[in-house]
PDB file with one MODEL, atoms N, CA, C and O in Angstrom:
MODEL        1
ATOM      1  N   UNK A   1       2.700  -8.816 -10.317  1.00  0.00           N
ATOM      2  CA  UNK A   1       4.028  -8.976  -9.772  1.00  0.00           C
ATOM      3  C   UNK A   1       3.880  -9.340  -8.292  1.00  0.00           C
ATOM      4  O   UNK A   1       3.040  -8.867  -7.526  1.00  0.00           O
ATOM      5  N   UNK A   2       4.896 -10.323  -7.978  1.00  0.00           N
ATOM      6  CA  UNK A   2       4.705 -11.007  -6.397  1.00  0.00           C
ATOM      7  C   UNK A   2       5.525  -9.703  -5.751  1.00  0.00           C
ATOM      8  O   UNK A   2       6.211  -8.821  -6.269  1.00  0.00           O
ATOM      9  N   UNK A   3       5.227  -9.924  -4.709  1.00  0.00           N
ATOM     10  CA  UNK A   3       6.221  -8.886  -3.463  1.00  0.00           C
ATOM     11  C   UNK A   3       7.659  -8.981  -3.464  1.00  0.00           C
ATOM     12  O   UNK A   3       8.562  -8.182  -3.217  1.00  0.00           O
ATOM     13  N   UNK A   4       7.579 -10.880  -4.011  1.00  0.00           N
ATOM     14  CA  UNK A   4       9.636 -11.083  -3.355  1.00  0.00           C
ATOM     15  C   UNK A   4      10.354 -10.375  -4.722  1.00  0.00           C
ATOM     16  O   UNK A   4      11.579 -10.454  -4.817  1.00  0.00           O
ATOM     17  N   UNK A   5       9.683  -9.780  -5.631  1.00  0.00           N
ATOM     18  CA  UNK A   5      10.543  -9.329  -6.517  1.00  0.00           C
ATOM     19  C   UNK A   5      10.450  -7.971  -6.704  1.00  0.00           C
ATOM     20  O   UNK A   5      10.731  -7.490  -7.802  1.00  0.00           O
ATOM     21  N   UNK A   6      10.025  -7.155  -5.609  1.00  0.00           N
ATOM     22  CA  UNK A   6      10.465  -5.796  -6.073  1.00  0.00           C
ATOM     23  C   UNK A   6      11.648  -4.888  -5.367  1.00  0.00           C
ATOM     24  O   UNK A   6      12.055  -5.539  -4.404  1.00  0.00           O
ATOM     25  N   UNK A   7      12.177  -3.957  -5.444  1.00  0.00           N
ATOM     26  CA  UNK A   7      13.315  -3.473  -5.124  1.00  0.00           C
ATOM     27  C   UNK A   7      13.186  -2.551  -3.566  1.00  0.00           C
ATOM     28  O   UNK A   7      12.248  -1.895  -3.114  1.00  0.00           O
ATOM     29  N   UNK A   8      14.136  -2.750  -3.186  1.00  0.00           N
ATOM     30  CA  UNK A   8      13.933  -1.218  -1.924  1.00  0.00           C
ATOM     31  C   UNK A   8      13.652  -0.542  -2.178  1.00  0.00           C
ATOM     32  O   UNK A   8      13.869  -0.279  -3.361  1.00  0.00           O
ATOM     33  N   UNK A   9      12.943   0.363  -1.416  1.00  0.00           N
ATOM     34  CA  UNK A   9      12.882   1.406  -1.143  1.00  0.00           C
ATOM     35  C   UNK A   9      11.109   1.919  -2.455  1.00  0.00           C
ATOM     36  O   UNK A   9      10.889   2.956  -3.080  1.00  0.00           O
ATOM     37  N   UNK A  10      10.449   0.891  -2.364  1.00  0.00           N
ATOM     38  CA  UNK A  10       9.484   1.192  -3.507  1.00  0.00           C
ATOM     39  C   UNK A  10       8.359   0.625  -3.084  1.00  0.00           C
ATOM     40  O   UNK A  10       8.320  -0.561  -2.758  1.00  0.00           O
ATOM     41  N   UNK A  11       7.324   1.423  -3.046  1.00  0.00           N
ATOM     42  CA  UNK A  11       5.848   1.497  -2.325  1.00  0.00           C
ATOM     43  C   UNK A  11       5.258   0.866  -3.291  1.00  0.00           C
ATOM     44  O   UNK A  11       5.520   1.034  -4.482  1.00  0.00           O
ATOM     45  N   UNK A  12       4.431   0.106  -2.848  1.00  0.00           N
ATOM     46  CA  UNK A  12       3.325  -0.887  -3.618  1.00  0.00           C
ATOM     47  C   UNK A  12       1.744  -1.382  -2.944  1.00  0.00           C
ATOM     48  O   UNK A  12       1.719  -1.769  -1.775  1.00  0.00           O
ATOM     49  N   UNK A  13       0.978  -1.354  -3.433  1.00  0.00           N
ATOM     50  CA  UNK A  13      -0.377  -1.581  -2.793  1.00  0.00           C
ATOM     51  C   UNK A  13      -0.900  -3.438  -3.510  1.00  0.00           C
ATOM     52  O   UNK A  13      -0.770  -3.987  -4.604  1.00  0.00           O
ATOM     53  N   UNK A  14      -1.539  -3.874  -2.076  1.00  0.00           N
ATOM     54  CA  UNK A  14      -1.729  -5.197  -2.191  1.00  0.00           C
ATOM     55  C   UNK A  14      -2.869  -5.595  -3.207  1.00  0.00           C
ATOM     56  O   UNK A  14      -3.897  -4.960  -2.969  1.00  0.00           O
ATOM     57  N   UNK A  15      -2.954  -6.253  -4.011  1.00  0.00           N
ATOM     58  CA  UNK A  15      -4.123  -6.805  -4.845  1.00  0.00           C
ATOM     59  C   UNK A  15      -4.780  -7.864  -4.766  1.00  0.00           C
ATOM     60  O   UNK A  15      -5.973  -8.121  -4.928  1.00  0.00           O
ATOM     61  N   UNK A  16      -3.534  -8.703  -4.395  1.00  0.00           N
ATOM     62  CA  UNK A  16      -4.348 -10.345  -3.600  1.00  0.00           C
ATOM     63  C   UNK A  16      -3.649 -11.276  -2.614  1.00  0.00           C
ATOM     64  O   UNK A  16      -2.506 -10.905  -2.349  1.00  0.00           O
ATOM     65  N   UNK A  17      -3.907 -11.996  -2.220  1.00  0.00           N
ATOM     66  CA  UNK A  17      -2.873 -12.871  -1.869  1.00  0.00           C
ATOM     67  C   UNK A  17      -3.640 -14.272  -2.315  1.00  0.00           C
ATOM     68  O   UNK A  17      -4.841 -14.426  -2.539  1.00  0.00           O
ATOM     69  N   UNK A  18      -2.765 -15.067  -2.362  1.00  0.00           N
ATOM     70  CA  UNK A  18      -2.666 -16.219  -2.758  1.00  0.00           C
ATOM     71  C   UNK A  18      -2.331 -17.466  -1.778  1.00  0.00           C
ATOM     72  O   UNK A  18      -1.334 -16.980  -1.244  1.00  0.00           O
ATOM     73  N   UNK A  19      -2.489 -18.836  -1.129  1.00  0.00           N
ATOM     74  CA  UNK A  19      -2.021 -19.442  -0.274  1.00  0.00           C
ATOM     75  C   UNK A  19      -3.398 -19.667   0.459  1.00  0.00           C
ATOM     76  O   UNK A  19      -4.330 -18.867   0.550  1.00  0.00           O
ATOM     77  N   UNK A  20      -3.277 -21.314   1.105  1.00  0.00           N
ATOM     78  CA  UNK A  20      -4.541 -21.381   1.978  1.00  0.00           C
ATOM     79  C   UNK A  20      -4.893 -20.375   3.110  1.00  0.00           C
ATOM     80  O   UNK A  20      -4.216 -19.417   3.483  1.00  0.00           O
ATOM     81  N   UNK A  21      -6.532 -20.949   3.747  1.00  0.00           N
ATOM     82  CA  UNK A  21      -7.299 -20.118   4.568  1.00  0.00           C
ATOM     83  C   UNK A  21      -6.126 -19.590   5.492  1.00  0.00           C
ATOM     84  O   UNK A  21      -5.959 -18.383   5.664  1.00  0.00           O
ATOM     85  N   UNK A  22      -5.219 -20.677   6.155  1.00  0.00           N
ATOM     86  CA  UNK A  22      -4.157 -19.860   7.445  1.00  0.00           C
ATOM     87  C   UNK A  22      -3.209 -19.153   7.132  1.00  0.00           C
ATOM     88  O   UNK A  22      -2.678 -18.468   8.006  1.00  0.00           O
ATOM     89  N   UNK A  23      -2.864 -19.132   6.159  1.00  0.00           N
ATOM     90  CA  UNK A  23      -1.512 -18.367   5.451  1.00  0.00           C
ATOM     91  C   UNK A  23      -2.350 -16.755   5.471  1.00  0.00           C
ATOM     92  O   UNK A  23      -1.997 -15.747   6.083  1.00  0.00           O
ATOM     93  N   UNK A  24      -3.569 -16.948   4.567  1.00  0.00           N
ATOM     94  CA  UNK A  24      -4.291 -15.765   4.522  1.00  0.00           C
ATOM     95  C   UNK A  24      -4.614 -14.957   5.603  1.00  0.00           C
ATOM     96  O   UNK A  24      -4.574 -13.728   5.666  1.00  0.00           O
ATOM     97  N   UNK A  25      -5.026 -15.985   6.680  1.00  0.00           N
ATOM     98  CA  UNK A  25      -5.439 -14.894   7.932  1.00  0.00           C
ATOM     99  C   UNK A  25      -4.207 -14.613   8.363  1.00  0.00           C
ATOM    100  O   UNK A  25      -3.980 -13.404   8.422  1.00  0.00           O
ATOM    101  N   UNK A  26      -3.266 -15.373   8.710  1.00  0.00           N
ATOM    102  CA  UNK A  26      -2.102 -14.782   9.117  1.00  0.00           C
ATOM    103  C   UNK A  26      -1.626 -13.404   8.937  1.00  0.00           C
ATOM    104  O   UNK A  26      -1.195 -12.559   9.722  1.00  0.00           O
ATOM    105  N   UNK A  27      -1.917 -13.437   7.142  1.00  0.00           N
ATOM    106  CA  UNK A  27      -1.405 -12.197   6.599  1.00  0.00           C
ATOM    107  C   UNK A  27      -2.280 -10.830   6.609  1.00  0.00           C
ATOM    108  O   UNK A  27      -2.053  -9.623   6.521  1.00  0.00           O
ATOM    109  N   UNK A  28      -3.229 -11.548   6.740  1.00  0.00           N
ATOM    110  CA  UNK A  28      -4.782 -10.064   6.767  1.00  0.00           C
ATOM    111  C   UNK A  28      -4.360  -9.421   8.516  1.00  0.00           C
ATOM    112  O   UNK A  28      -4.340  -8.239   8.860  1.00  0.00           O
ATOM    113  N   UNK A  29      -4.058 -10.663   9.387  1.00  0.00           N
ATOM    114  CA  UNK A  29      -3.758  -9.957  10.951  1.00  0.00           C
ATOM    115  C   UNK A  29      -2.377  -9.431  11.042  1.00  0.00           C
ATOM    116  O   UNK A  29      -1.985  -8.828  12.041  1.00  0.00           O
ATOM    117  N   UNK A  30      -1.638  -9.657  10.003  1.00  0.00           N
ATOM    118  CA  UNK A  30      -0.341  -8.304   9.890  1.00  0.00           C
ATOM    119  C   UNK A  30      -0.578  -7.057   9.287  1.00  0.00           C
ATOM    120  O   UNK A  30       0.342  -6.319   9.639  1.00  0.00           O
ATOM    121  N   UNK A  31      -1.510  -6.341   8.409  1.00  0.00           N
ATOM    122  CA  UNK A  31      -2.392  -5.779   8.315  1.00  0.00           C
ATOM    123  C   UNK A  31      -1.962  -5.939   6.539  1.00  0.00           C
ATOM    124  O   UNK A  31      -1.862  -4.858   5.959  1.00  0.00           O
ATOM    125  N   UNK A  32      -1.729  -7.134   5.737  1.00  0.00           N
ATOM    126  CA  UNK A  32      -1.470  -6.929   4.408  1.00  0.00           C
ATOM    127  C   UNK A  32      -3.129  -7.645   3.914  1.00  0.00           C
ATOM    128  O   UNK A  32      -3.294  -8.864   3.943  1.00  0.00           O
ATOM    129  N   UNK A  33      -3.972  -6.922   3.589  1.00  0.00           N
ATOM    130  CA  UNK A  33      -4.875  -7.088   2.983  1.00  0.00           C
ATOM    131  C   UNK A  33      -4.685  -6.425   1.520  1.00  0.00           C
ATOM    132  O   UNK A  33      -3.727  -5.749   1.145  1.00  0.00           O
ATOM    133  N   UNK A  34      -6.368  -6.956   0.455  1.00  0.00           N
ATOM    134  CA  UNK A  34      -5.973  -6.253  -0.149  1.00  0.00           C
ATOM    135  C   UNK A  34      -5.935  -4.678   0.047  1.00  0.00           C
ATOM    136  O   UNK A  34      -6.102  -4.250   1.189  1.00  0.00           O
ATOM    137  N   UNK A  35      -5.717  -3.763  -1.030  1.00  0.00           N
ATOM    138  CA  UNK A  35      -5.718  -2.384  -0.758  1.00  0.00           C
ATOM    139  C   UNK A  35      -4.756  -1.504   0.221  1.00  0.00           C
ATOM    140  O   UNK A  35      -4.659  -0.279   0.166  1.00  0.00           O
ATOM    141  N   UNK A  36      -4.113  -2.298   1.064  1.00  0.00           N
ATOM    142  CA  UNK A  36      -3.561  -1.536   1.748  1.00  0.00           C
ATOM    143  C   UNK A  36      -2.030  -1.310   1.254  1.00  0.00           C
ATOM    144  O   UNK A  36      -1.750  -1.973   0.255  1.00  0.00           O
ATOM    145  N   UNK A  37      -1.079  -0.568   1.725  1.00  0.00           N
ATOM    146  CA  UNK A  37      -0.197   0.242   0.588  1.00  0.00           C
ATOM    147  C   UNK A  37       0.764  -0.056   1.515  1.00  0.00           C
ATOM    148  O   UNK A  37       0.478   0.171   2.690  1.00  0.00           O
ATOM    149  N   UNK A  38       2.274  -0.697   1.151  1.00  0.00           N
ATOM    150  CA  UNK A  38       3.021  -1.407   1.818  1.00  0.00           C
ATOM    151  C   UNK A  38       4.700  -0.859   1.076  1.00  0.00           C
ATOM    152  O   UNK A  38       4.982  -0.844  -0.122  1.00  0.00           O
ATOM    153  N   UNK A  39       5.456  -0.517   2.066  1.00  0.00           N
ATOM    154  CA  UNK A  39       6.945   0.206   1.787  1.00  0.00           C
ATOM    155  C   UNK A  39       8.169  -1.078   1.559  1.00  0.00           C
ATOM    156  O   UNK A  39       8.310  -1.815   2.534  1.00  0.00           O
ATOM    157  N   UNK A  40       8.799  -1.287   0.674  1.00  0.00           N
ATOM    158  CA  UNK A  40       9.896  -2.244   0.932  1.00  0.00           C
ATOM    159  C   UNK A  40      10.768  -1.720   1.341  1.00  0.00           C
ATOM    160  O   UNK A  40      11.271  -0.749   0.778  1.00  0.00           O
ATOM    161  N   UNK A  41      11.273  -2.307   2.644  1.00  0.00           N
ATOM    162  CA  UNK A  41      12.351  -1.731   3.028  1.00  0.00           C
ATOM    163  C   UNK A  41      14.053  -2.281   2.440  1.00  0.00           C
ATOM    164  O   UNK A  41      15.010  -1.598   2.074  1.00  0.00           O
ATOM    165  N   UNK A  42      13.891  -3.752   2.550  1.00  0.00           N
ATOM    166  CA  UNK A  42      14.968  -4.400   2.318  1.00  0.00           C
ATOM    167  C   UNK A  42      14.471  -5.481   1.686  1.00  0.00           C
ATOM    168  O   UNK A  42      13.658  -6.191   2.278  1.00  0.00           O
ATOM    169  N   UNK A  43      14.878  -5.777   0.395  1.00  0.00           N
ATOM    170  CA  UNK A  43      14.949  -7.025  -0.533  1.00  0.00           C
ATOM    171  C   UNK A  43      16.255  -7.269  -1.357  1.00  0.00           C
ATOM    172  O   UNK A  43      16.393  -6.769  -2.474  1.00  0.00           O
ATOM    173  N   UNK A  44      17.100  -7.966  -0.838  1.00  0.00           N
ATOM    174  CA  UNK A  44      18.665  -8.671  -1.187  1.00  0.00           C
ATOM    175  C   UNK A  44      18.059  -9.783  -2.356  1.00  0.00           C
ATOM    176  O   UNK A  44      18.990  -9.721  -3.159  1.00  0.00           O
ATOM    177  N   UNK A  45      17.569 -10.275  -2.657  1.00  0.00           N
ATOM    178  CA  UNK A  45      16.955 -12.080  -3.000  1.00  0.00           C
ATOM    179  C   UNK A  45      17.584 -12.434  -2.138  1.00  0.00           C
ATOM    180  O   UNK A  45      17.921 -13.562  -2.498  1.00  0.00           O
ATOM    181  N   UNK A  46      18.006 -12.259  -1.200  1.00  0.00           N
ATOM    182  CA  UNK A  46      18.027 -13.681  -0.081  1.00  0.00           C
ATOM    183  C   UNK A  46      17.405 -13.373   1.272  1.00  0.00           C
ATOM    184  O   UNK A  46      17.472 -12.224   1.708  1.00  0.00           O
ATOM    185  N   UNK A  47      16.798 -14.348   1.965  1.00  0.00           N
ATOM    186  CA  UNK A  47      16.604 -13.627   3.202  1.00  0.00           C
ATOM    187  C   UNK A  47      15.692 -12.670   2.859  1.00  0.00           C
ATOM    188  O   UNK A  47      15.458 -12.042   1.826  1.00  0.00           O
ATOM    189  N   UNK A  48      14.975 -12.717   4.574  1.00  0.00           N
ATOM    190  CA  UNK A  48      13.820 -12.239   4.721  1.00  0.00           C
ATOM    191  C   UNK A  48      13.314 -10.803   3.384  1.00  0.00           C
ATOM    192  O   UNK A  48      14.055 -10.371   2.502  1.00  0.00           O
ATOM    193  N   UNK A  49      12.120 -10.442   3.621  1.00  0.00           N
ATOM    194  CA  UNK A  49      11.823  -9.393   2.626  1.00  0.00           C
ATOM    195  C   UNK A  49      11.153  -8.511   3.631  1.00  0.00           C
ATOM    196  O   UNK A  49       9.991  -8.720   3.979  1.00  0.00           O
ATOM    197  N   UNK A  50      12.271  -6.984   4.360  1.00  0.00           N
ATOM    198  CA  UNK A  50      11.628  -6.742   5.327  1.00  0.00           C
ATOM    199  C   UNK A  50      10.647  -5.652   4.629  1.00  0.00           C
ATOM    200  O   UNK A  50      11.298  -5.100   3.742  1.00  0.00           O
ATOM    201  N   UNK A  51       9.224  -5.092   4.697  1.00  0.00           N
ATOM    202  CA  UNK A  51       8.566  -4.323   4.627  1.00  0.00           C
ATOM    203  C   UNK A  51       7.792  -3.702   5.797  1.00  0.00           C
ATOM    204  O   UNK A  51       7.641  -4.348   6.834  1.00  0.00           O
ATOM    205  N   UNK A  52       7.121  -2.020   5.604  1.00  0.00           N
ATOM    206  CA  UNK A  52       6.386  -1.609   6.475  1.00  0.00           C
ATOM    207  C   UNK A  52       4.846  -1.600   5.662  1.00  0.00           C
ATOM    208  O   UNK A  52       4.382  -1.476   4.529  1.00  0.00           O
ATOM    209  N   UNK A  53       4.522  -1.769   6.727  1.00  0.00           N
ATOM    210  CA  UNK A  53       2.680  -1.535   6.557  1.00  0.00           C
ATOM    211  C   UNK A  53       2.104  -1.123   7.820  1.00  0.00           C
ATOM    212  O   UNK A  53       2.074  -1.805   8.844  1.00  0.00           O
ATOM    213  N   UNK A  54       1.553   0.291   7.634  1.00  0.00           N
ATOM    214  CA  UNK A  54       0.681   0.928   8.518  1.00  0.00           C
ATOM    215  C   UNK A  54       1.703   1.335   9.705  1.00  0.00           C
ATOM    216  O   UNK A  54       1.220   1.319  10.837  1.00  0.00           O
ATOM    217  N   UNK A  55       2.777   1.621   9.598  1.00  0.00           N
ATOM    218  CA  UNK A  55       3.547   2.239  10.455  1.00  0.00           C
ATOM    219  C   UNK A  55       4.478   1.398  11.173  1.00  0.00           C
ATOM    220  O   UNK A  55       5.361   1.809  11.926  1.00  0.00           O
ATOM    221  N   UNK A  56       4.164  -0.089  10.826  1.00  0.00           N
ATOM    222  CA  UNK A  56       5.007  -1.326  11.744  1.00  0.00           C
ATOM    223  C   UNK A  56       6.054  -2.047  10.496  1.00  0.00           C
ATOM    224  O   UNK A  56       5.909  -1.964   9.277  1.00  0.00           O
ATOM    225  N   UNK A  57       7.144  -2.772  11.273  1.00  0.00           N
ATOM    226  CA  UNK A  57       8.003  -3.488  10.094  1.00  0.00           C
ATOM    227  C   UNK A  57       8.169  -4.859  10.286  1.00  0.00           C
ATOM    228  O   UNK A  57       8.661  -5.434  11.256  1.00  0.00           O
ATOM    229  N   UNK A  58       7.656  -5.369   9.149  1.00  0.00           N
ATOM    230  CA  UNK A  58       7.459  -6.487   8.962  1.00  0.00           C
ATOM    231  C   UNK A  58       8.937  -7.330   8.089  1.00  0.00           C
ATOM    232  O   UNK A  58       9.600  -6.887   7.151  1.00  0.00           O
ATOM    233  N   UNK A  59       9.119  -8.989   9.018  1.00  0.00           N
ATOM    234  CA  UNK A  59      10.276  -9.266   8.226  1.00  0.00           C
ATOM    235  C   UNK A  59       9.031 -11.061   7.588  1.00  0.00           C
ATOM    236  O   UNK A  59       8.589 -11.980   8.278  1.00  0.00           O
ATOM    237  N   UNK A  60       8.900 -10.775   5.975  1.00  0.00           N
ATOM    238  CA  UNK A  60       8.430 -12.057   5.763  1.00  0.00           C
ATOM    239  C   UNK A  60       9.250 -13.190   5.196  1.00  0.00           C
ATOM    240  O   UNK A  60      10.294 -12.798   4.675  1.00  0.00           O
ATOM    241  N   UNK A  61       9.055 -14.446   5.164  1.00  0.00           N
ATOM    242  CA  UNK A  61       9.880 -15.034   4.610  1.00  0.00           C
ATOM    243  C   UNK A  61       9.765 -14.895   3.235  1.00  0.00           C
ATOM    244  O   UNK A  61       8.979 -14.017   2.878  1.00  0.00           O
ATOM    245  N   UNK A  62      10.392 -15.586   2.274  1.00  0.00           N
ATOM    246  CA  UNK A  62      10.404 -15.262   0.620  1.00  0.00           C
ATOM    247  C   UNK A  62       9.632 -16.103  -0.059  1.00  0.00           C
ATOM    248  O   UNK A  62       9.259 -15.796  -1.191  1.00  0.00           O
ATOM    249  N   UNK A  63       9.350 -17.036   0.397  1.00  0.00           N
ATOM    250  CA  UNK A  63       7.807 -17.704  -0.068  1.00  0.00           C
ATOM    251  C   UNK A  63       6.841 -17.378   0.358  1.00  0.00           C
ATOM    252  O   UNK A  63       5.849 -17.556  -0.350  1.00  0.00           O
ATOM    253  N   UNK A  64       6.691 -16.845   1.500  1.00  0.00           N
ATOM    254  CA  UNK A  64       5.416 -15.971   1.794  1.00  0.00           C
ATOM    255  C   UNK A  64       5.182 -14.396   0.908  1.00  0.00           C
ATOM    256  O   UNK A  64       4.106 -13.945   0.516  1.00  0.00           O
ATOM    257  N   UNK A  65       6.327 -13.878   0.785  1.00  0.00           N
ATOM    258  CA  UNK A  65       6.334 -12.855   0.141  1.00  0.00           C
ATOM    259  C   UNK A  65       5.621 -12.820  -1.401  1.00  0.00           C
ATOM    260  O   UNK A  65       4.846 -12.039  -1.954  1.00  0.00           O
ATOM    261  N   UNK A  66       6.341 -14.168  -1.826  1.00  0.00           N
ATOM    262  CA  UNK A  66       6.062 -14.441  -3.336  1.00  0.00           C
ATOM    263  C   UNK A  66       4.728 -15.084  -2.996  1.00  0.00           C
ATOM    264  O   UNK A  66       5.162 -15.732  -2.043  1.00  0.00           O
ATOM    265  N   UNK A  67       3.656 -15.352  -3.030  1.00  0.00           N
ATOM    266  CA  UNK A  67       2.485 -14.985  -2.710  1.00  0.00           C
ATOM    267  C   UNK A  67       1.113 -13.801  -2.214  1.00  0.00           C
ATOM    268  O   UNK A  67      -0.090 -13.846  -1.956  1.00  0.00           O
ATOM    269  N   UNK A  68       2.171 -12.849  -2.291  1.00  0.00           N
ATOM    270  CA  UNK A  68       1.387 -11.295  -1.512  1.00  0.00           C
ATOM    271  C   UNK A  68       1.590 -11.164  -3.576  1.00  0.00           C
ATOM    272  O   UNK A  68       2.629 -11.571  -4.096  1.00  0.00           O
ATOM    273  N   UNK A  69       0.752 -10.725  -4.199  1.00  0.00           N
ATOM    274  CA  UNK A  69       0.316 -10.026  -5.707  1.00  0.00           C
ATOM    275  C   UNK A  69       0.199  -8.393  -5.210  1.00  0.00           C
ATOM    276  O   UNK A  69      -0.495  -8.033  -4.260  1.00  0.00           O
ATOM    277  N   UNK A  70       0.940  -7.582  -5.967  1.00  0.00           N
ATOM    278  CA  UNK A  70       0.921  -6.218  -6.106  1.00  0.00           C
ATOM    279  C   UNK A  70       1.000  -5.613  -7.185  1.00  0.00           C
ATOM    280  O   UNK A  70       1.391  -5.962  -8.299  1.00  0.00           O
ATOM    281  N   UNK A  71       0.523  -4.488  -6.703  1.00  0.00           N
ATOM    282  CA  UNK A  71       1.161  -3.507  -7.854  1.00  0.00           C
ATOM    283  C   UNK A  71       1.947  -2.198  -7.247  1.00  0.00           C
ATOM    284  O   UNK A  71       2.049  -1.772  -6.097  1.00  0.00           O
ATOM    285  N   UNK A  72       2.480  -1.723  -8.559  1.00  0.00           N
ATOM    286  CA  UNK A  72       3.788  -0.459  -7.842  1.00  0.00           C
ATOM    287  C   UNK A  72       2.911   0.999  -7.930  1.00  0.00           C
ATOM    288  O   UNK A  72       2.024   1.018  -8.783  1.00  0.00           O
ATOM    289  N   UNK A  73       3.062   1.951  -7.285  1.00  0.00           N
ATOM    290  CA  UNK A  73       2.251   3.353  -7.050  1.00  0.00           C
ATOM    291  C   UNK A  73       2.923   4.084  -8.215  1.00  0.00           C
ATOM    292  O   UNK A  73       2.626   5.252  -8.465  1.00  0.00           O
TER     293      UNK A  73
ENDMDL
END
């Protein structure tokens, strides 16, 4: 399951990401690697998909999102 489709308020840990080399580092230097365990805060389907990881809040866009692969805790 991609990121842009899961609900508020529901913790999920990263499994892969998907998208070329810069998309990837981008996302490894926000700290979404795999393994690390990430909070949704706000997902409407529209507009941004804000989440926390590691104590900071992140707003991604929804094609970036739908590229982060997870699973739910």
């Amino acid at each position: 399951m991609n990121l842009a489709g899961i609900p508020p308020g529901s913790r999920v840990r990263v499994i892969s990401l998907y998208g070329g080399r810069e998309l990837q580092r981008r996302l490894m230097e926000m700290g979404l690697v795999p393994g690390s365990l990430v909070e949704v805060v706000s997902n409407n389907n529209r507009g941004p998909v804000i989440i926390r990881v590691r104590g900071v809040m992140i707003a991604l866009g929804r094609g970036m999102a739908s590229r982060i692969i997870v699973e739910t805790l």
